[in-house]
Structures are given as C-alpha cells and as structure tokens.
C-alpha positions in Angstrom: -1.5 16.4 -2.4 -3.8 19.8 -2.5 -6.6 20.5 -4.4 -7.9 24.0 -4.4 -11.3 24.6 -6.5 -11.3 27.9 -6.6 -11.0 30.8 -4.5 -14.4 31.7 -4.6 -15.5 28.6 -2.8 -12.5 29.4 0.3 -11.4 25.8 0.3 -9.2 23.7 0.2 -9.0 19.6 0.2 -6.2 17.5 0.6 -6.4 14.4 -0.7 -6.1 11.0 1.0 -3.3 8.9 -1.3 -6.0 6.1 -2.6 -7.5 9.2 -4.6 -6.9 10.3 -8.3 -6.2 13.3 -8.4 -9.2 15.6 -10.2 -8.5 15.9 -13.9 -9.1 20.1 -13.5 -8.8 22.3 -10.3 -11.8 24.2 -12.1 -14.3 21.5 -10.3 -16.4 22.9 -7.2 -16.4 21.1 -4.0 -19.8 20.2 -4.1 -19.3 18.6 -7.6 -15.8 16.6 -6.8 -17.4 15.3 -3.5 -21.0 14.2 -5.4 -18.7 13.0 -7.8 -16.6 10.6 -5.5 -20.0 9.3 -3.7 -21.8 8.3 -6.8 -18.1 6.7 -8.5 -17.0 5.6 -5.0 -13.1 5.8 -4.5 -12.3 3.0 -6.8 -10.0 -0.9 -5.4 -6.6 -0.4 -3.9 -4.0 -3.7 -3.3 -1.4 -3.3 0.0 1.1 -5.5 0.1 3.7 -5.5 3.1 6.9 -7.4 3.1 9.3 -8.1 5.2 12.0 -11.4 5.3 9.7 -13.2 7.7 6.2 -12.3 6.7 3.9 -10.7 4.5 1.0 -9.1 4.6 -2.0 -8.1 1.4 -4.8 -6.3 1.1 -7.3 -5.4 -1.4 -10.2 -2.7 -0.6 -12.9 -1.7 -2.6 -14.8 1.6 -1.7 -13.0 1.6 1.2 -14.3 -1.4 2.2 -11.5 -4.6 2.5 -12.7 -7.5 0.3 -9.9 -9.5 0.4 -6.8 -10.6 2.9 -3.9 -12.5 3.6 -1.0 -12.8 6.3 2.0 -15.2 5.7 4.4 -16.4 7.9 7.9 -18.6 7.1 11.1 -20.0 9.3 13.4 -17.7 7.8 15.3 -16.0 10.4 18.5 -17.1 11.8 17.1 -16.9 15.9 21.0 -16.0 17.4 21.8 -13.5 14.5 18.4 -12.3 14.3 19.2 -11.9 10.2 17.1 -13.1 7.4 18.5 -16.4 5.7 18.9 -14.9 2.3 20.8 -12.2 3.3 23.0 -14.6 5.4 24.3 -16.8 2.6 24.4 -13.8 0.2 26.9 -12.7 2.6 28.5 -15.9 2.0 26.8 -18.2 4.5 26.0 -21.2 3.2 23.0 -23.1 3.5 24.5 -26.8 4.7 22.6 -27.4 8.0 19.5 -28.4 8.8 18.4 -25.0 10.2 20.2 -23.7 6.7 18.2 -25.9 4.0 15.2 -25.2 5.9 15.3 -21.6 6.0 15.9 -21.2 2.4 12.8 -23.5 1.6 10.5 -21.4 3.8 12.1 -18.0 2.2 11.3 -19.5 -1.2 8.2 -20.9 -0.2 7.0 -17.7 1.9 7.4 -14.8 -1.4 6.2 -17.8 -3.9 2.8 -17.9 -1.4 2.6 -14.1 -2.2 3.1 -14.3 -5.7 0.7 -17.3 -5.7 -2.0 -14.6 -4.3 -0.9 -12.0 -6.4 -1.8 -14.3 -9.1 -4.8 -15.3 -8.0 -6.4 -12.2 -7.3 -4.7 -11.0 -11.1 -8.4 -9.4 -12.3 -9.0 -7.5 -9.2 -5.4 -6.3 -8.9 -5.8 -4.5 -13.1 -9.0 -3.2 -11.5 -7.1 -1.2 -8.9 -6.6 2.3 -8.9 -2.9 2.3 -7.2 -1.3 -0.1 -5.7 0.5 0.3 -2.1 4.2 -1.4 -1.0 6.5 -1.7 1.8 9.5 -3.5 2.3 12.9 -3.8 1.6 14.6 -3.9 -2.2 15.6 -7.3 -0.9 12.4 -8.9 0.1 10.8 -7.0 -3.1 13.6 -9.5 -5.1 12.5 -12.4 -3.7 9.2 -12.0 -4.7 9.7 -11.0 -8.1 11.9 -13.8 -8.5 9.5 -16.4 -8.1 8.2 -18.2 -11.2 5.5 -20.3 -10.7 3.6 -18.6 -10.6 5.0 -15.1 -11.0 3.5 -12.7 -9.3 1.0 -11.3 -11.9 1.5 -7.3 -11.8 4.7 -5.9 -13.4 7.2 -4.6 -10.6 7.6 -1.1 -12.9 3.7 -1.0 -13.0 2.9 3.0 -12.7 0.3 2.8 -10.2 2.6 1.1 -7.3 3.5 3.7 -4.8 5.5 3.6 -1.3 3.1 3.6 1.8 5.3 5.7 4.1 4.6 4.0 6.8 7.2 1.5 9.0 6.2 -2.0 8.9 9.0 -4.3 10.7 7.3 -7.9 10.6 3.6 -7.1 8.5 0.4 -8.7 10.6 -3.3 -8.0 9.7 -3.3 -5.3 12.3 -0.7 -3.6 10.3 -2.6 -3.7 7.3 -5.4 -2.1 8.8 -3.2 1.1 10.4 -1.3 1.6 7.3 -5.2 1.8 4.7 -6.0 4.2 7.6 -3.3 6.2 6.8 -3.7 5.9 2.9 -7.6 7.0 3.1 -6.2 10.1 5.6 -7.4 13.4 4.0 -8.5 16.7 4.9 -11.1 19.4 3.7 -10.4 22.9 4.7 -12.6 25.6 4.6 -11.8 29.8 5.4 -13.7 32.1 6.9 -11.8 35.1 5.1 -13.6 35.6 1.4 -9.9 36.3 0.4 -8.8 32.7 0.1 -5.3 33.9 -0.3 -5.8 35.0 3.5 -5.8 31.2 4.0 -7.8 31.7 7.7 -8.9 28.0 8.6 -12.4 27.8 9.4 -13.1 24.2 9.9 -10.9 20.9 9.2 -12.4 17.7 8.8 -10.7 14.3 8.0 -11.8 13.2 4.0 -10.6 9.7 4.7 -13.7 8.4 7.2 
C-alpha cells in the first residue's frame, strides 16, 4: 500500500501490512515517522492453520509477547489426507486409527480456540489480525464451542498473510511477521516527484 506525502518532499513510503494506513496523505514524512515512534506500530495476532498443526502469535511494537505451536494425530499416514476431510468424503471413523484422529482434530482447533480465548483482551487490542489456512481448517476452529474462539470470524481487521504455510511451526511464525512488518521508504533525487528517479530505498519494516 503507497503513501505519497507530497511531492515537495520527493517520497514515497510503502507501507508494511501491520500499519494503518495515515488518515490524510497531506502528512510529511518527518511527521508520519515521529508519529509512528512516539505511538509505536500498535499489537498484531497471527494465526497459522493447517489440518495437523497450528501456529499463533501476538506482537506488540514489533516485539512478540506471546506464542503457541500445536500439534495433533490427524493425518491418515498411507493417504497422507487430513481425517476430517477423509470421512467428509465418506470415510468413516470406526477404527482405532479413525476415532483417534477425529479426537485429536477436535481437540487440536478446540486448543486454538482455547488460546484465542484466553488471550480475548489482547486480541480487541490488536490493530489487524493475520490468517492462513484452508476454509476447512478455518471450519474446524470456528466450530468449536467451549470455548469458542473469542474474535468473530467476519471481524474487519482479519486479513490473508500471503504467505504459504504447509504444516505452521514457530519458525514459520517468525518468516511470515517478517514479511508483514516488510516496508519500504523511497526517496528521489529529481525535485519533479512525477519523474519518480529513486534515490535511496530502505526497508520500513526493521
């Protein structure tokens, strides 16, 4: 997302995602950047899914206060295909192996609803919220119950990361707020900002 101050400053900054954007492009440079070191850049949840793990996150300035990486038996190993997409396929459940799997696949997304819960007041605090994962792992978690997950699935701050995350670990976590705090700050030489001649790029998000 660009924001261009004005042409008499010959800039130009993009802005990494876990930013608002500024209320008026009329603000300087100078001003928006001693603006967003005296407010800081505000708490941001991520929350990776997949059928056999989840991954969460919640930074504060930048700065990760809280974390968690869960892990459940829900993969049939010779099909390599999630248990809940296997008996809603019309695979039962009956064996051993079967019941199992659909414990752990309830258990796993009620463990991240659980966390969602708990961290409820620091999640309202955040500024936007960040998800990845598949419409079917997103179902599972929203369809657990006690507790439910705490933040409203059509909640207008969530936003898609952008980023492919096959089986989320804490490393993950870590590459894909990278990507999210990514920004850059442009400057031209040219006084004719139209000209667009690139003087000097540096990255916003470090």
């Amino acid at each position: 997302m660009g924001y261009s101050p004005g042409r008499s400053e010959n800039c130009e900054i993009v802005l990494p995602r876990v930013l608002d954007q500024p209320t008026s492009n009329s603000m300087s440079c100078r001003k928006f950047t001693d603006q967003l070191e005296q407010e800081g850049i505000g708490c941001q949840l991520v929350v990776l899914l997949s059928a056999e793990s989840a991954a969460l996150g919640l930074w504060e300035d930048g700065s990760l206060k809280e974390h968690k990486v869960l892990r459940g038996y829900t993969v049939r190993k010779q099909q390599g295909k999630a248990q809940a997409t296997y008996e809603r396929r019309g695979g039962g459940a009956g064996s051993a192996g079967g019941s199992l799997r659909s414990r752990e696949t309830r258990r796993l997304f009620q463990s991240v609803a659980s966390r969602l819960a708990e961290w409820g007041p620091r999640v309202a605090a955040c500024n936007r919220l960040f998800a990845s994962g598949g419409v079917r792992s997103w179902n599972e978690l929203y369809a657990s119950r006690s507790p439910a997950p705490g933040v409203d699935r059509r909640d207008a701050r969530w936003r898609r990361v952008g980023v492919a995350v096959r089986r989320p670990k804490f490393a993950d976590l870590d590459r894909v707020y990278r990507v999210l705090s990514e920004g850059t700050l442009c400057t031209y030489r040219d006084a004719d900002f139209g000209a667009q001649t690139p003087g000097h790029v540096s990255d916003a998000g470090s």
